[in-house]
N, C-alpha and C positions, 0 to 999 in steps of 0.2 A: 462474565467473559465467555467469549465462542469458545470452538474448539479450534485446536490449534490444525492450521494443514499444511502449512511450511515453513522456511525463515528465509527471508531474501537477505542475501550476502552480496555487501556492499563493501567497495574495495576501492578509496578515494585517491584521485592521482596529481596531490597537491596539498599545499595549507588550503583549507576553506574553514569555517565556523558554520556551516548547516548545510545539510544535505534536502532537497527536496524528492518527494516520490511523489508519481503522477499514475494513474491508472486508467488504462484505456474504458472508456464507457462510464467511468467512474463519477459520482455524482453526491450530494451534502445533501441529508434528512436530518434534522432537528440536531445540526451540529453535528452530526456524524457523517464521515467520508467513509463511500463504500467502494467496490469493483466490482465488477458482474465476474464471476468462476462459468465457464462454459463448458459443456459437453462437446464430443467429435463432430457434432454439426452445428455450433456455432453460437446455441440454443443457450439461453443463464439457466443454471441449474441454483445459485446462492451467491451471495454476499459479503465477500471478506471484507476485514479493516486492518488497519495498523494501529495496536495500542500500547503505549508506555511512557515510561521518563522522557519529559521532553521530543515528545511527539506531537505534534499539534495536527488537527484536522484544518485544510484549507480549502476554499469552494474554489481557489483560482490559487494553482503551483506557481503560475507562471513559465510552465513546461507547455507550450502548446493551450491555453487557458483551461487546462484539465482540472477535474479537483483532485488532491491527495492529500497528501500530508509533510509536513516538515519536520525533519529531526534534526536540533540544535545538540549540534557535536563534531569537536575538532579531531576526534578520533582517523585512523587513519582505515579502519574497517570495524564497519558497522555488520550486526546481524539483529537483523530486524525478526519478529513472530510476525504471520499471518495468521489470522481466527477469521470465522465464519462471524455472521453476525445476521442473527434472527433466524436463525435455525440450530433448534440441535443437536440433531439426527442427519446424515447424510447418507444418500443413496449409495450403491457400489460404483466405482467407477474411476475414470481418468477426466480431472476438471484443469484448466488452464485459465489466468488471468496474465493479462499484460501490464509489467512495470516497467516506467522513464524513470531514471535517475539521473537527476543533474546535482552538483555540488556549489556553495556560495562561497566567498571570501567577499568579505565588504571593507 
């Protein structure tokens, strides 16, 4: 496992059965969904994921045909871990990645 650098807190506004997460830039290496973490000039500094119970990697959200991930859960707020991935040591600094959330009811 990475290390952890935040939790995205999700806060659903309805019955749904799975939430998807989609990340800008974000893209599938041997089944694993990552997101480019950027520095203040725009630059990837590392690679976070999303992993847990009923989390799935997906190469296509259907958020924009981004890849992310899907978490099957009727909960009504989620709080998801972000971890680095393939790195694990990180530089000093202020890194930012961009998440979509959308929610399913089927």
């Amino acid at each position: 496992a990475g290390q952890k650098v935040g939790t995205l807190s999700i806060t659903a506004t309805g019955p749904h059965n799975s939430v998807s997460i989609a990340g800008k830039g974000a893209s599938v290496s041997g089944g694993v969904a990552t997101v480019p973490f950027v520095d203040g000039k725009g630059q990837p500094v590392f690679r976070g994921r999303i992993q847990g119970a009923n989390i799935n990697d997906q190469a296509n959200t259907g958020i924009d045909g981004l890849a992310g991930w899907r978490v099957a859960s009727s909960q009504e707020t989620l709080n998801v871990p972000v971890t680095t991935f393939g790195k694990s040591t990180l530089p000093a600094g202020t890194f930012t990645a961009t998440f979509y959330v959308q929610q399913y009811q089927n």
